[in-house]
N, C-alpha and C positions, 0 to 999 in steps of 0.2 A: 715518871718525868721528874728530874730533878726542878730543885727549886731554883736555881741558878740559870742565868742566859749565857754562860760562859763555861768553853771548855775546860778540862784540865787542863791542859796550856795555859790559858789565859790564869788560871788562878793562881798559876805561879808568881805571877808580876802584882797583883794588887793585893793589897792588905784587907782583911774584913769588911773595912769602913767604907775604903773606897770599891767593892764587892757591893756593898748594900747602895751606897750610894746612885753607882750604876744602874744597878736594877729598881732604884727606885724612880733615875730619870728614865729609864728603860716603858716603864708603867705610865708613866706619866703621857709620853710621849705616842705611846698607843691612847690614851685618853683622847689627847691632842685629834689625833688621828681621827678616833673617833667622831668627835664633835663636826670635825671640819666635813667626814663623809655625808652627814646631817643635809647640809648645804647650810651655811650660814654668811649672813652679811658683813662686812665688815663691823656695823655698827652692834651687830649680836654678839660678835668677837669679842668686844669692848665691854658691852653689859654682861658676860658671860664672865670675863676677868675682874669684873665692879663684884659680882656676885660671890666668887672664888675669893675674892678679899675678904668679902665679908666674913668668913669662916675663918680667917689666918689669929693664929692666938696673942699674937703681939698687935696691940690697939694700936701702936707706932705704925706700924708696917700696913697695918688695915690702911688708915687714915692715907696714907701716901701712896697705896696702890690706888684706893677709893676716887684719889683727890687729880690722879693725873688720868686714871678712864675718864671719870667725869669731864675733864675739862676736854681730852681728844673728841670726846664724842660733843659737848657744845662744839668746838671749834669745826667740826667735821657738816655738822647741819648749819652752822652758817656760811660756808663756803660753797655748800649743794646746793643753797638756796639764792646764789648771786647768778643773775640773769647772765652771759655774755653774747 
């Protein structure tokens, strides 16, 4: 099995970079996939992506995924928790 998700056809048109690129949203998106077959809640979604931050190597980038799950998921339980 090659390593590639694309024919020779297709490798005509993209350049190496965006070759790898692909295939790495490629992986990713079976992750995705995966997770979601799990069965997971909306709010696991969120701590799942707080969690995935946590690994990211740029502490900027951390800090601001970190900072906006956090706040969805406060904002998410005080709005489940309003009687109507």
């Amino acid at each position: 099995m090659s390593d590639t998700i694309f024919s020779e056809k297709d490798d005509k048109n993209l350049t190496h970079e965006e070759e790898v690129l692909a295939t790495e949203s490629f992986v990713a998106r079976q992750i995705t996939s995966e997770i979601m077959n799990y069965g997971v809640t909306q709010n696991q979604i969120l701590k799942v992506i707080e969690f995935l931050a946590m690994e990211l190597e740029s502490r900027e980038a951390m800090l601001a995924v970190v900072e906006v799950s956090q706040k969805l998921q406060h904002d998410d339980s005080q709005t489940s928790s309003i009687i109507t």
